[in-house]
N, C-alpha and C positions, 0 to 999 in steps of 0.2 A: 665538388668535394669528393674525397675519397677515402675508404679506411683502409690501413693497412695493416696487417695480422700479419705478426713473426712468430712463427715455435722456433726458438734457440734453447741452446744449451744450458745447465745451468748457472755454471762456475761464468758465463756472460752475459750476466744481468745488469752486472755496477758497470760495465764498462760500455754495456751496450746503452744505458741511462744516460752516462757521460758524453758519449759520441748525440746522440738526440739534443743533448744539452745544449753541447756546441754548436750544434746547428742550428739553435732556436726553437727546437722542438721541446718545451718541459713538460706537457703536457701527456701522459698515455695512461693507461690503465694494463696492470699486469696477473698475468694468473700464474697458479700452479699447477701444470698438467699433468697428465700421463699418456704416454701413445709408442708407436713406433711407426716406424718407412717401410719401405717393401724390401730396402738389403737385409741379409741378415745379419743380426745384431753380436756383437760383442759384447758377450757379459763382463769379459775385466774391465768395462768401463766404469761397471758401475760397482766392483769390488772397489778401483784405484779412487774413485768417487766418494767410497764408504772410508774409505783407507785417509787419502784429504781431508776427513772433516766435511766434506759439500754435503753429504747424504746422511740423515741416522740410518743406524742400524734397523729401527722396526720400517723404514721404507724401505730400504733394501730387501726387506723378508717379506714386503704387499709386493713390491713389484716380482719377486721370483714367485708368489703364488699367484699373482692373476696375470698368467700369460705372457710373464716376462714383458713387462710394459717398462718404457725410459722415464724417467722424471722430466719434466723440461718446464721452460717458462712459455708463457705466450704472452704477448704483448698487444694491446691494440693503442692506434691512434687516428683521428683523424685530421685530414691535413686536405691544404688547399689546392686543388686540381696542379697548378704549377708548381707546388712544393715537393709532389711523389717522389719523382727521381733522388733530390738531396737527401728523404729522408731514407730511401730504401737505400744509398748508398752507403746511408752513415750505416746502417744495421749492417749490410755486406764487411764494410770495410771493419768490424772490429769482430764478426760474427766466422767469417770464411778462414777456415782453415784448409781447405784444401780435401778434408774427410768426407765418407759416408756419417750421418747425424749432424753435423753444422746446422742443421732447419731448414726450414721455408716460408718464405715470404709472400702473402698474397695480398691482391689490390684488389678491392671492390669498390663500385660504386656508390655511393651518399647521396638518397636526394632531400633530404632534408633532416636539420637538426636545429633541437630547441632549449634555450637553458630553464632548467628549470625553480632558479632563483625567479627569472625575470618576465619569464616566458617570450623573450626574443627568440629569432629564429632566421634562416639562414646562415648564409656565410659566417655575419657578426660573430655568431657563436664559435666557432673554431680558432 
């Protein structure tokens, strides 16, 4: 088993949902981050952000006071040792634009998980 962790963009949450969908993936759990990369950052992203509707105004005014920090989603999921590649593809394919902030995707290892309705464990659970 493995988990995968995507930080993406915001305005690519419903679509990055959708793309997991189709692949048989419904399964993830998502958060609402804050972070940046080592390029430097573009603030009009996060004006054109404020400007779209994606952002309010009082986050836009947390992220220019703590350090200029990007809003983003993070996602995790786990999936079955054979399943990685489809599902890190679907997140590339709807997530890659080509820019600095698109995100990052990491794979870590799972040695064990348990439901805790059932207290099964293993594989079964994923």
């Amino acid at each position: 088993m493995k988990e995968i962790m995507a930080v993406i963009r915001l305005n690519k949450i419903g679509a990055t949902k959708k793309a997991l969908l189709d692949e048989n993936f419904p399964a993830f759990t998502g958060y609402k981050v804050m972070g940046r990369g080592k390029a430097k950052v573009n603030f009009e992203l996060v004006v054109d952000e404020v400007s779209a509707g994606n952002v309010e105004s009082s986050l836009a005014e947390e992220v220019s006071e703590t350090h200029r920090l990007i809003p983003k989603r993070l996602i995790e999921l786990v999936v079955h040792d054979e399943d990685v590649q489809r599902a890190v593809d679907a997140i590339l394919k709807v997530n890659s634009n080509g820019h600095p902030g698109d995100g990052k995707i990491f794979v870590l290892p799972v040695s064990e998980a348990y439901q805790v309705r059932t207290g099964e464990s293993g594989e079964a659970v994923v």
